[in-house]
Every structure is written in structure tokens, then in C-alpha cells.
N, C-alpha and C positions, 0 to 999 in steps of 0.2 A: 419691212422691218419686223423681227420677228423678237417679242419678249417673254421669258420664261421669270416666274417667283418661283423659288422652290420653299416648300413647307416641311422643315426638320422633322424627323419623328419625336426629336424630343423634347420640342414645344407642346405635341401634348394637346386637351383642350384648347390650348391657347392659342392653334395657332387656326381654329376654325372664325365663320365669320362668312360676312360676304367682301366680295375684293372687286374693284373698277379698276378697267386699264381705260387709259385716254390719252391717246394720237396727239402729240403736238410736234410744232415745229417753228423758226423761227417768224413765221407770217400768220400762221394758223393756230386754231385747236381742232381736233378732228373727235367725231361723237365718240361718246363712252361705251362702251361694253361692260358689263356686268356677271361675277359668276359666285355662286356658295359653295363655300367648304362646311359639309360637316364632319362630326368628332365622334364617331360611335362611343356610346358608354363604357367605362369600366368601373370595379367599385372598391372599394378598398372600406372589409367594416374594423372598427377598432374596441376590445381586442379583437387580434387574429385568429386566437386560437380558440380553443372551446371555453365558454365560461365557467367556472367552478367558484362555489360560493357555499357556504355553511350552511343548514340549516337554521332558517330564523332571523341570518345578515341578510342588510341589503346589499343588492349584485349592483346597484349603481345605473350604469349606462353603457350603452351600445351606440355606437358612432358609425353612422354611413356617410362613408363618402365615395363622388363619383366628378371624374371628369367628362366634362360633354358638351356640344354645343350642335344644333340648338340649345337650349335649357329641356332637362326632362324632368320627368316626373318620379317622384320618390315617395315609396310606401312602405310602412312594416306590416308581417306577418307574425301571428305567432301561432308555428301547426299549422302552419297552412288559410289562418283564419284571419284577416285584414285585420288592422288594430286603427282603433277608431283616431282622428286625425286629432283630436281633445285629447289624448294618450303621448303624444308624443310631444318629448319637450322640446325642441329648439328644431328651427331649421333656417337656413342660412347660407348664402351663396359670394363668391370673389372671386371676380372674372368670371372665369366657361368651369369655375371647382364648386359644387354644389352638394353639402350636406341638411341629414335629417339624425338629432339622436333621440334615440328613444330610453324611457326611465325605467327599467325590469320593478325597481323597489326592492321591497323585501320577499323571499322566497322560504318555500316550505319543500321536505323533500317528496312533498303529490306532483313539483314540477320537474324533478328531474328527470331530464331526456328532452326535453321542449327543446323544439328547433322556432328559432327566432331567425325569420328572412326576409333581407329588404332586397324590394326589387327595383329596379329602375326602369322606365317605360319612354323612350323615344321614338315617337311614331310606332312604327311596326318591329323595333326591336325592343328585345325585353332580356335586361340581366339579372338574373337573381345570385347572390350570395348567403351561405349560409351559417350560423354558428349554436352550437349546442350546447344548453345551459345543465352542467353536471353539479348537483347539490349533493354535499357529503351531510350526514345524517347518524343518528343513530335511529333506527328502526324499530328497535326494540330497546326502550331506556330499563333497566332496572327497576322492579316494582314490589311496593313493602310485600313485607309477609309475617307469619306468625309462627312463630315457634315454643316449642317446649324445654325449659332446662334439663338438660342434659341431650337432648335431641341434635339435631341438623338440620339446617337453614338455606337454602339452593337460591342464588339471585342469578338471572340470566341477562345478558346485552344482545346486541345485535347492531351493527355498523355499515354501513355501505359508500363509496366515497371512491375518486379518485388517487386520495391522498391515507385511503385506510389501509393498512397495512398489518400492524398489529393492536390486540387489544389487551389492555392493562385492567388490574383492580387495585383501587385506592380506600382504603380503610382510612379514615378522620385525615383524609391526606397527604397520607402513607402509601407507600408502594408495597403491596403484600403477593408475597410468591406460594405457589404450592409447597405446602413443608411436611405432609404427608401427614401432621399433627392435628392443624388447629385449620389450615386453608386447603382444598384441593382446587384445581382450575382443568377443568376439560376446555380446549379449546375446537373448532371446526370451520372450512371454509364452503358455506352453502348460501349463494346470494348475498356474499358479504362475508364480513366475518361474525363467527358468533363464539362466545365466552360463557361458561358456565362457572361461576365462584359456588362453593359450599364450605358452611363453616360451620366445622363439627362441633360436639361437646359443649354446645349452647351455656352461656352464662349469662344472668341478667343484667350482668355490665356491655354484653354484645349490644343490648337494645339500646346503647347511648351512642353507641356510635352511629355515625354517616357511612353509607358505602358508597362509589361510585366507580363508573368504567370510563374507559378512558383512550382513546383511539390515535392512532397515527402510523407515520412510517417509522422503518427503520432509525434514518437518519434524526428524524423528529417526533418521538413517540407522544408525544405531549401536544395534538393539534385542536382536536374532539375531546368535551370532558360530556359527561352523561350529567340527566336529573341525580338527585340526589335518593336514596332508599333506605329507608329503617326497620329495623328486623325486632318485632315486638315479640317480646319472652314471658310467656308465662311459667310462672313458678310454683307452686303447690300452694293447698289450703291448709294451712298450719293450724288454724282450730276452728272449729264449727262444732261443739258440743252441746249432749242435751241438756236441758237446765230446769229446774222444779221450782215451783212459784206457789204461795198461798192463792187462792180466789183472794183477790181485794188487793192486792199488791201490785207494785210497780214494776215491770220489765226494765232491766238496769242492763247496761254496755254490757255487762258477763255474759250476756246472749249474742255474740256478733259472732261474724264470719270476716278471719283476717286470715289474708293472705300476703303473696310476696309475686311481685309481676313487675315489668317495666315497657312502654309509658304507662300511666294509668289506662288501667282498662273498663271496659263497661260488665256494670254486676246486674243482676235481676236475682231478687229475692222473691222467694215463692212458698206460699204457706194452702198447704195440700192442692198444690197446683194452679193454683191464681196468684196473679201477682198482686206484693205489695208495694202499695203507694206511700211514699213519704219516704222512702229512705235516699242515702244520700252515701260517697263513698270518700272514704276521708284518711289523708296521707298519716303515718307512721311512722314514718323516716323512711330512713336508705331500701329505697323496692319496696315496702309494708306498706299494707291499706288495710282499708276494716269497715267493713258495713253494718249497722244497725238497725234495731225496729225502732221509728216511732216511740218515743214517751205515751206509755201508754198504761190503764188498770190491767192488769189481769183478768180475766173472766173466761166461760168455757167458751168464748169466741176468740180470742187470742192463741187458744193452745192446738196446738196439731202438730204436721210433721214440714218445717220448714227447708226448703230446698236455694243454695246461693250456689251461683252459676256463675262463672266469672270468665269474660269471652274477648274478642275484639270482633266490630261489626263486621259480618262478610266473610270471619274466619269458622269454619267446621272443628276446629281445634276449640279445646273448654275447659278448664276447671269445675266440677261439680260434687258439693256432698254434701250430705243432707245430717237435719237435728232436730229434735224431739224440743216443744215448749211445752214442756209439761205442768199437771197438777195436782199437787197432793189432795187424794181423798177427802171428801166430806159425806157426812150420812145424815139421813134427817128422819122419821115414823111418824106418821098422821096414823090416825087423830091427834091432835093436841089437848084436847081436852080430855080429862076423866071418864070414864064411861062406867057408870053402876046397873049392873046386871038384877034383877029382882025375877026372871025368871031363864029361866034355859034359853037360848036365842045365838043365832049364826053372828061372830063376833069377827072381826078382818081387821089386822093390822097391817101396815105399806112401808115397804121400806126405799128412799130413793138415795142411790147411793151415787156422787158427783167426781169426776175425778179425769184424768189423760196421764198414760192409759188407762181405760174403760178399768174401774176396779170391781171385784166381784164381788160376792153378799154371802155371808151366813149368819143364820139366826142360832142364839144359843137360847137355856132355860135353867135358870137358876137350880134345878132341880138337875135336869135330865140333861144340862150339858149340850150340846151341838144338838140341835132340833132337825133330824134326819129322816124320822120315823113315821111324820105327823101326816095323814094321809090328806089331810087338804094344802097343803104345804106348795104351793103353786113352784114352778122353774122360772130362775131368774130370766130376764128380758132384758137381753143388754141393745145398748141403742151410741152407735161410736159417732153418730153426729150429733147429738146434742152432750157427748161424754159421759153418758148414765146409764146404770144399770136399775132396774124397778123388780122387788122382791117382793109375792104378797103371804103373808100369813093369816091362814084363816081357821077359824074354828068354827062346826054348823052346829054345833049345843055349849057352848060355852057353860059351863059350870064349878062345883067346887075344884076338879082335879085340874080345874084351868089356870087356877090362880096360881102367881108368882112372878117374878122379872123376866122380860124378854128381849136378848139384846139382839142390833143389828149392829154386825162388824161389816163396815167397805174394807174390804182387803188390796192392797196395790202391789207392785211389784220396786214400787220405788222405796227407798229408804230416806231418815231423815233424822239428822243427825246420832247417824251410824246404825238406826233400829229402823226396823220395817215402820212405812209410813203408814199404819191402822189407823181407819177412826170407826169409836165407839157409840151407835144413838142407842139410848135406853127404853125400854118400854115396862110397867109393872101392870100386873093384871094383878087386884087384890081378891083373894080367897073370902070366898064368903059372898057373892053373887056382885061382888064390887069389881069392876077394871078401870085401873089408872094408867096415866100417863108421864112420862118426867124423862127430858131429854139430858 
């Protein structure tokens, strides 16, 4: 007697196994015979296709499944490179159907192109399956920049994706088209797509706005949105003027450096090329800001040529102009005391004359008017770091033709209120072997 089981094909795993035939009959049982079917692998991963996933989403999971029997063994790869068996979430078997899925997570676009492959290992056969994980991206997001009013502002993207097709520019959420005016857009396709926005004729309301790019297909342009980028505008220095101060006086706000920029920018003030500490930069309203010095005396350290620089960090683009903290003239002639002559003798008077700019010296004579002639009559010594000029007059016989009043004028080029800003130190030499003093 001859027995045939036949095994469907489209039981599949299922219909492996080991299988006994046994001989009976109505007196007997006749010994068993024993024989195995196995089920070579196949694998089905889920999804089937390639995986595409956004920049920064999680991709979820990948599902392998395999019919087989024996039971085989199931692995993931990723690139070729085994993925440790603590990596992979779930695995799980019913009947001769046996799955492993693995967790991708979240993804960056350094993965796109990764080939993730499970294989299956029964005995001496091995199947592998494979699927490619495609992450759409922007490449290049839009990144701030700095500009000038009335200049142009260039922000670039770059995209790459399964699902990228065209690319958009979105101003505060706006859809903005080249209008030959105010937006021009080059677009190109090199490794993706790439967008160039430029917006002409710079205004400092440009820097309030948000820009961004914006990626997709045809049918769905809206899939990919970009970081966000702000276009920082500087605006001109509207005053930095020079300003004149007594020695002894107070530096008040009428010495600042105001300008008009948007967001706030960084200033550095500089007084002959060092900077100054303590200042601070302080809104105005609508775009205005304004830097000051320090509450501070006047003195010949305070005054020089102050330089405000007004930048954003990182940018080669600047505002810069420079202002004179000036000081009206002062004069002063030592000796101070009287000095009485009783015989002929070499007699010197000094004159230091204080001031920014350096102001110059002449000596007059009650007599003879502008002392031009006098042959010990030293040349002025100016000195523009300590802001002084040192004048000496000297006489080597002092006697009667000596006598009379000797003045020292600091001459400046500053004015004050509306007349040159002179100042007068007095000197008298009295006739008759006597020299006095009287400032």
C-alpha cells in the first residue's frame, strides 16, 4: 500500500514540520517511518519601498518578516554593519511566520542613502532584503546677514529630497515672487535644488521681518519649511559732532553718537583709539539708538578725538565717524610771585598754554605790541598729548627798557559764543629795576 500527503504551495511555512506515516490495519500496527519538510526563507520588510523621512522626524520602524521552518535566524544591518541585538525592538514568532522590527528613531539628513538590511540565516541559506532610507532636508537653511539702507541683501537655500521639487520664499509668511522691484529669485538645479532671494533697496523695516524657504512638489509646494533668517540693516550715523567743554565741567548727552539700525547693534566707542569702558547703547524709538560717555569732569584726559563704530558681530559691514571732545583754551605764566630787579640779571618768564586743539602762544608788550623781535624769545613746544603748548620769554639783562606788561594769549581755533575762544594770562615787569606778576 502506497501513501502520498501532498504539501500546497500555498500553505507556505506552514506546511513544513516533521511528518510520521504508520502501517495499521485491522489486527496490527506496523512501525513508523519518519520524514522533515523544510520551508526555505523568504522575507517580506515593511515598508516595502524606500523610506523617506524629513529631516529631524522620527522614521519609526522597519518590520521584517519571514516565513520558514525550521525557525531561522534574524538580523539587522545598517550599511552593512550588524546592529547590536539591544537596538532592535521587538521580535516575535506564530507558527513557522517569524518577525524582528527594528526602531530607525529620528534622523538627520548625514543618513540619507543608508541602506538598512535584515537578513535571515537558515542553516546554510541566507536571504537578505533591502530598503533605503531617503531623508528630504534642506542643505543649506537660509542664514542672517547684514546689510545697508539702501543696499541689497542676497539669502540663499538649498534642498534635497525625494519629495523636492520646487523652492519657495516666504517673507513674515507671505509667498514673495520676483517682481524685478523689491525681490529678485535666481533659482538652479545642482545636487538639489537651490534658491537665491535678494531684496533690493534695503529698508530698516526689512530687518523686522522673518524670511524663509520653503520646499515641495508641484502638486504640494508647502512640504519643507526652512530655519528662519533676519536681515540686520544698518542705517547711518545721524550725529556725532565735535563739542567744547570748560576744564572742570561736566560731559552731558550733547556728546553722543546716534544713530538709526535695526535689531540693535553692537557700538564701540573709542577715544584716540582705545576703547571706552562704561558706555551703554540706549533705544530712541522707532530704529534710533544713541551711545554716550560715562558722567564724567572734563579734564585734558577726557578730550581727544572720539571714534563710534556701530557693527553687528561677524559682519565686515560698519558704520563709523569720528568727533572732536574738545577744550577751550587756558593760559597760565610762572613765576607767580613778584620779582624786583636791583641789578641787571637774566630774567625768564613761562608761559603754559592748556587746551584740545593744541592752541598756540603769543606774547604781546604793552609798548611794542606782538613780541616778535626779542632775540631770546624761545619757539613755542607744543605737546598734543598732554594738550599744551610751553612758551618761554626770556630776557639775559633785564633792565629799565624792560619794564612794562607782558601778556600771554592761548590762541585756539575754537570759538565761543560766536568769538574766537582766546584766553589772556597777564605778566607786568615794573620799570625801575622792579618785575611783577598779576594773572
Amino acid at each position: 500500500v502506497t501513501s502520498i500527503v501532498s504539501i500546497a504551495n500555498n500553505e507556505g511555512a506552514d506546511g513544513g514540520g516533521n511528518y510520521t506515516c504508520t502501517p495499521r490495519n485491522s489486527e496490527s500496527t506496523g512501525a513508523s517511518s519518519h520524514a522533515a519538510v523544510n520551508v526555505y526563507p523568504d522575507i517580506v520588510i515593511y515598508p516595502s519601498n524606500n523610506l523617506t523621512v524629513r529631516d529631524g522626524d522620527d522614521a519609526g520602524h522597519l518590520q521584517c518578516v519571514t516565513n520558514a521552518y525550521p525557525k531561522p535566524i534574524i538580523t539587522w544591518k545598517k550599511s552593512d554593519v550588524p546592529i547590536s541585538d539591544s537596538l532592535v525592538n521587538r521580535t516575535y514568532s506564530v507558527s513557522n511566520r517569524f518577525g524582528r522590527d527594528l526602531a530607525v528613531g529620528t534622523v538627520s539628513f548625514s543618513e540619507n542613502g543608508t541602506v538598512y538590511s535584515c537578513v535571515v540565516v537558515q542553516g546554510s541559506t541566507v536571504v537578505t532584503e533591502s530598503v533605503i532610507l531617503r531623508v528630504e532636508a534642506f542643505t543649506l537653511s537660509p542664514q542672517p546677514v547684514v546689510g545697508v539702507v539702501g543696499g541689497d541683501a542676497t539669502l540663499t537655500c538649498k534642498a534635497n529630497g525625494p519629495s523636492v521639487e520646487v523652492l519657495q520664499w516666504a517673507v513674515n509668511g507671505t509667498h514673495v515672487t520676483a517682481d524685478g522691484v523689491k525681490y529678485s529669485i535666481v533659482e538652479k538645479a545642482q545636487n538639489g535644488k537651490h534658491s537665491t532671494l535678494t531684496i533690493k533697496q534695503l529698508q530698516l523695516s526689512d530687518g523686522t521681518a522673518e524670511y524663509r524657504c520653503i520646499a515641495g512638489t508641484v502638486a504640494k509646494p508647502s512640504i519643507l519649511t526652512s530655519k528662519s533668517a533676519m536681515i540686520s540693516v544698518l542705517g547711518e550715523i545721524t550725529s556725532f559732532n565735535d563739542k567744547a567743554y570748560d576744564i572742570g565741567g561736566t560731559v552731558d548727552d550733547s556728546f553722543s553718537c546716534l544713530f538709526t539700525a535695526y535689531p540693535k547693534p553692537n557700538v564701540l566707542l573709542q577715544q584716540d583709539g582705545k576703547l571706552v569702558a562704561g558706555t551703554s547703547v540706549q533705544s530712541k524709538g522707532s530704529f534710533m539708538y544713541s551711545v554716550n560717555l560715562p558722567s564724567m569732569a572734563v579734564t585734558v584726559n577726557t578730550s581727544g578725538l572720539y571714534r563710534c563704530v556701530v557693527s553687528y558681530f561677524g559682519a565686515s559691514v560698519k558704520l563709523n565717524r569720528t568727533a572732536q571732545l574738545q577744550i577751550f583754551p587756558t593760559a597760565t605764566i610762572t613765576p607767580t610771585a613778584a620779582v624786583t630787579i636791583t641789578t641787571p640779571r637774566t630774567v625768564q618768564l613761562r608761559c603754559v598754554a592748556v587746551g584740545f586743539p593744541v592752541p598756540s602762544v603769543t606774547w604781546f608788550h604793552s609798548r611794542r605790541s606782538e613780541v616778535a623781535n626779542v632775540t631770546d624769545h624761545s619757539s613755542p613746544s607744543s605737546d598734543s598729548t598732554n594738550r599744551q603748548t610751553v612758551s618761554i620769554l626770556k630776557f639775559a639783562d633785564a633792565y629799565l627798557n624792560a619794564g612794562g606788561e607782558y601778556k600771554c594769549v592761548a590762541t585756539s581755533v575754537l570759538q565761543k559764543n560766536g568769538m574766537a575762544a582766546n584766553f589772556t594770562s597777564a605778566s607786568t615787569l615794573v620799570q625801575g629795576y622792579v618785575l611783577s606778576y598779576a594773572a
